[in-house]
C-alpha positions as CSV (number, residue, x, y, z in Angstrom):
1,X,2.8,13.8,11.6
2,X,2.5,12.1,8.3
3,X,-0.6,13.4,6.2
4,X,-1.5,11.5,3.0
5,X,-4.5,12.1,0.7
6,X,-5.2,9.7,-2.8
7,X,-7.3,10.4,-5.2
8,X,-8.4,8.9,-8.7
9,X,-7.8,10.9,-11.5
10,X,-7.3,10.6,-15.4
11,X,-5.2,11.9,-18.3
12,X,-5.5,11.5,-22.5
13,X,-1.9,10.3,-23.1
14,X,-1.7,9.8,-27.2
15,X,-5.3,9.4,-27.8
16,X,-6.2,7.2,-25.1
17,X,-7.5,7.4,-21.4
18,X,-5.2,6.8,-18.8
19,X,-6.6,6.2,-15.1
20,X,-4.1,6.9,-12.6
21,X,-3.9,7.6,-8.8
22,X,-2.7,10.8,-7.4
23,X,-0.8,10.3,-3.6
24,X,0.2,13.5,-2.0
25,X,2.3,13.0,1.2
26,X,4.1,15.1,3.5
27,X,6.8,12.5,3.6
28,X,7.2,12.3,0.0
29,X,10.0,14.7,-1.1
30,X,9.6,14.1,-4.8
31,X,7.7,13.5,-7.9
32,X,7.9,9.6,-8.1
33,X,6.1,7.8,-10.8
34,X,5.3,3.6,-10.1
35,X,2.9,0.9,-11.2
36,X,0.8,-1.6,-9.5
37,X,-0.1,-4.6,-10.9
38,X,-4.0,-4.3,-9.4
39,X,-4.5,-0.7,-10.2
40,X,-1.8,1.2,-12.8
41,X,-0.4,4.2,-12.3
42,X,0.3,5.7,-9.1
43,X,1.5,9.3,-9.1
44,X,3.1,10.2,-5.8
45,X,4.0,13.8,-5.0
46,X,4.7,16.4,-1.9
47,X,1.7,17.2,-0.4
48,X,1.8,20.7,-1.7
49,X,2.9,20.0,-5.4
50,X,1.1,22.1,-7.9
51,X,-1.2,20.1,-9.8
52,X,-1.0,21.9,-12.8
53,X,2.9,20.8,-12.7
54,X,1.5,16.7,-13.1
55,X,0.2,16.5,-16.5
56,X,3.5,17.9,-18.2
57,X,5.6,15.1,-16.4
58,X,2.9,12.4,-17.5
59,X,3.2,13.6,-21.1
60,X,7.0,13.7,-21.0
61,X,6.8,10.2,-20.1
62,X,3.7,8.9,-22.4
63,X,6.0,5.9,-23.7
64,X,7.1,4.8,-20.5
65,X,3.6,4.3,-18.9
66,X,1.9,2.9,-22.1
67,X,4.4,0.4,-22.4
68,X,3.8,-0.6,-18.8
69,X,0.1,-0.7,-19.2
70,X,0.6,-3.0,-21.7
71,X,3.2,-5.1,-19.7
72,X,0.1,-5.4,-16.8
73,X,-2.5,-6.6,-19.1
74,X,-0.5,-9.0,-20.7
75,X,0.7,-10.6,-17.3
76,X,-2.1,-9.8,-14.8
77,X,-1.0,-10.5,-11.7
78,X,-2.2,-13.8,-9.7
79,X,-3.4,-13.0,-6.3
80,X,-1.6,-15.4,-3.8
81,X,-1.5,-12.9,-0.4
82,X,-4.0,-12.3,2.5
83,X,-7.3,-11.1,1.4
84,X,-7.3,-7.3,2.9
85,X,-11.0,-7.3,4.3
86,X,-11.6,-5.2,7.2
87,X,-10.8,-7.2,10.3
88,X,-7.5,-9.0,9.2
89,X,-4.2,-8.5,11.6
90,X,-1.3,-6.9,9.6
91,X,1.9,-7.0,11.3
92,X,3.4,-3.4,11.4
93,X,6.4,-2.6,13.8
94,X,5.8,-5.6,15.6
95,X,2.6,-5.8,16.4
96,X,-0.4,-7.3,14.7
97,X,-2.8,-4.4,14.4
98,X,-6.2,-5.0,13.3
99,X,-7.4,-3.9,9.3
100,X,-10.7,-1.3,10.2
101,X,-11.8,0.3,7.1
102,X,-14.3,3.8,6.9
103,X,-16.3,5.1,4.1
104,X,-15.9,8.8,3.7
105,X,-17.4,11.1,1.1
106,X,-14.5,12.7,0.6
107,X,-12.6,11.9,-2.7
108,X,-9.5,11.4,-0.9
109,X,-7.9,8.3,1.1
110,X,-6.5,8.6,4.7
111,X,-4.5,6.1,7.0
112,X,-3.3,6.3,10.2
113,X,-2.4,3.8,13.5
114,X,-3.4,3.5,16.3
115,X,-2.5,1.6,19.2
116,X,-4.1,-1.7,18.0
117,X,-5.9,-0.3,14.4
118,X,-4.7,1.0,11.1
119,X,-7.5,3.1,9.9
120,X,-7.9,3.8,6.2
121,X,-10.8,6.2,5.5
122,X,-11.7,6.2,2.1
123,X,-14.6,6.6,-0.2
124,X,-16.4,3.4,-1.5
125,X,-15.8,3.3,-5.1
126,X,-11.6,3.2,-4.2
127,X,-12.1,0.4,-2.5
128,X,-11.1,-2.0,-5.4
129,X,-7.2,0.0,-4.9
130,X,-6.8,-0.9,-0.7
131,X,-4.4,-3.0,-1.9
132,X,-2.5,-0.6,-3.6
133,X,-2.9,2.2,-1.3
134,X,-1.7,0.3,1.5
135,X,1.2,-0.9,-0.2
136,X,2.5,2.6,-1.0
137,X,1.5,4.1,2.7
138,X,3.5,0.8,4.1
139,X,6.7,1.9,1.7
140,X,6.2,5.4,2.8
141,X,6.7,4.1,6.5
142,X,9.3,1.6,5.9
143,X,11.2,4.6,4.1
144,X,11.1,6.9,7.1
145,X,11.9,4.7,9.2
146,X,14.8,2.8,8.0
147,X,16.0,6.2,7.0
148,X,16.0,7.6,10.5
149,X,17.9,4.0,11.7
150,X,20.6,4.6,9.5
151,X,21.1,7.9,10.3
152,X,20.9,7.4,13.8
153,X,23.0,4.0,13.9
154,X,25.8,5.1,11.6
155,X,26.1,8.8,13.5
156,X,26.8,5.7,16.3
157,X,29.3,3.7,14.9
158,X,31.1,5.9,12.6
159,X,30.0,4.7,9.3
160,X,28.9,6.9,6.7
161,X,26.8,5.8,3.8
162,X,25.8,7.3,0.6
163,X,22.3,6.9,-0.1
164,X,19.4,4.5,1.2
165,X,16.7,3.4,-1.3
166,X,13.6,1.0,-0.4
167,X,12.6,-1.9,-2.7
168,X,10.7,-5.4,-2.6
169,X,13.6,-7.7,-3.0
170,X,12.1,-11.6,-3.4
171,X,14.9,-13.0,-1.6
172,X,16.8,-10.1,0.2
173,X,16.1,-8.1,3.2
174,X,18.7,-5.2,2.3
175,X,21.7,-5.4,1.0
176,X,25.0,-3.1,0.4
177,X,26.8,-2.2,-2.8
178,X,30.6,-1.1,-3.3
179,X,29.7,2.3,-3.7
180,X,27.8,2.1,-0.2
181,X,24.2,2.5,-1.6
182,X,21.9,0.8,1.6
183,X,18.7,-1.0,-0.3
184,X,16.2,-2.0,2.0
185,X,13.0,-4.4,1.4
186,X,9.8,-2.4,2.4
187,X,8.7,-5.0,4.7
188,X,10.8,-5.1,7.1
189,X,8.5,-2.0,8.9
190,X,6.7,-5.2,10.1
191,X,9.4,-6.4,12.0
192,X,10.1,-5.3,15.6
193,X,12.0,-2.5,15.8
194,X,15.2,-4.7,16.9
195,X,14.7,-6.8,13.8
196,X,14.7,-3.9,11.8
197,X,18.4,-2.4,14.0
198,X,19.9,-5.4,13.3
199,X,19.4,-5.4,9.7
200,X,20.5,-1.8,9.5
201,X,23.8,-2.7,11.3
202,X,24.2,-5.7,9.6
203,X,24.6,-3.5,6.0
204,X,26.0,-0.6,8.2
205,X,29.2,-3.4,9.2
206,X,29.4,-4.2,5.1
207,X,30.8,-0.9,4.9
208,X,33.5,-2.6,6.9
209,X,33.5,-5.8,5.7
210,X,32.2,-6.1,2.0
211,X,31.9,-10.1,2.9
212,X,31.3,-12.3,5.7
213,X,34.1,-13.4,7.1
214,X,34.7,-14.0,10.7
215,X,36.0,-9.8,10.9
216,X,32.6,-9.1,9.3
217,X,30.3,-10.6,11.9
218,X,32.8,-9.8,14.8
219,X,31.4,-6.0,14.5
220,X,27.8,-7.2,13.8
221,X,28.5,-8.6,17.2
222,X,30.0,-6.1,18.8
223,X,27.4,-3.8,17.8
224,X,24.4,-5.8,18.0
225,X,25.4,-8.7,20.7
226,X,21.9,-10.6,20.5
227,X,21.8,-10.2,16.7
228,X,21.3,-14.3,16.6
229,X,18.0,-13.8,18.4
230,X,17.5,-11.4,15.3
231,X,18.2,-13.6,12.5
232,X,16.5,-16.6,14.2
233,X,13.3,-14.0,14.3
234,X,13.8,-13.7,10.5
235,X,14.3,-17.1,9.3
236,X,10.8,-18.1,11.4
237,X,8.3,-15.2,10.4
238,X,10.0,-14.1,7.3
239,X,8.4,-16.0,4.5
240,X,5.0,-15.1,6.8
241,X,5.4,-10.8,6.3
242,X,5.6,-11.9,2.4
243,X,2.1,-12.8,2.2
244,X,0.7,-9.5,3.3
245,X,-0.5,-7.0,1.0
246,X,1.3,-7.7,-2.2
């Protein structure tokens, strides 16, 4: 079970107040740091990371966030996806599952599904980060997931890979490097899970075929015979799953 608490905290980084989010996560299995265009800094950590352990890493890397701070307010971002208001359908997995979203007086955020409802609980004054805390619970997912694919997929064909990373690519839904690195784009957790097999044998088979020749989708077929249905799947609802959350 995946248990994830956020909650809003600050730190004086060379004279000046820095707002930043703090994610723990029982999936997370190390101390990531990443910005978001709506709401700064978001600090993710294993659910169990000593807090006292944060501020050091913040300070070691004072230049790093300022200068990306800076980046946000000079560019702020234009909003151009689905407005998040409780209510909207957000595909996840498949299925469209319907946006409810609690109060709590707790200072920390929750999510989970269910079988028609993702269910953020979270206190009102965070509301102005959904956006943001969605994003990193849908990367979370989408990093699990694909994870457990490749493993499971490659065990099956005999493939072995060296690591898997999980990114918003503009144009890409994954993609393989010569040095068999698997790079997968976040939002393919709203696919159906076939979508999301044939994208993960269809970067497995690169390890093959570093092209795509006739060989190369020969074994994309052999392993994944209705993987035309797939890509059809993609080209249609694609461009949709990049208007949702941001």
């Amino acid at each position: 079970m995946n248990t994830t608490t956020t909650e809003s905290k600050t730190i004086l980084l060379g004279g000046e107040k820095v707002y930043y989010t703090l994610r723990r996560s029982t999936r997370a299995k190390r101390f990531r740091l990443e910005f978001w265009p709506n709401s700064g800094l978001m600090v993710v950590v294993p659910y169990k990371f000593e807090e006292r352990k944060i501020a050091p890493v913040l300070q070691q890397h004072q230049r790093w966030i300022q200068d990306n701070l800076a980046q946000i307010k000079r560019h702020p971002q234009q909003d151009t996806t689905i407005p998040l208001t409780a209510g909207a359908q957000i595909p996840f997995l498949g299925k469209k599952l319907t946006l409810v979203i609690k109060e709590s007086t707790s200072a920390y955020t929750r999510i989970h599904t269910t079988h028609n409802s993702i269910v953020v609980t979270m206190p009102k004054d965070r509301r102005s980060h959904l956006r943001d805390i969605l994003l990193t619970w849908f990367k979370e997912e989408a990093r699990c997931m694909l994870t457990e694919r490749a493993q499971k997929l490659s065990n099956a064909h005999h493939v072995v890979y060296h690591r898997i990373s999980i990114r918003d690519q503009k144009t890409r839904w994954a993609s393989c490097s010569r040095k068999h690195n698997l790079s997968f784009n976040w939002r393919l957790v709203m696919a159906p899970l076939d979508v999301i097999d044939y994208v993960v044998l269809h970067e497995l088979a690169h390890l093959i075929e570093m092209n795509h020749s006739n060989r190369f989708w020969h074994t994309v077929e052999g392993w994944c015979p209705n993987y035309q249905r797939y890509r059809q799947w993609l080209k249609k609802n694609g461009p949709a799953l990049r208007m949702y959350v941001a």
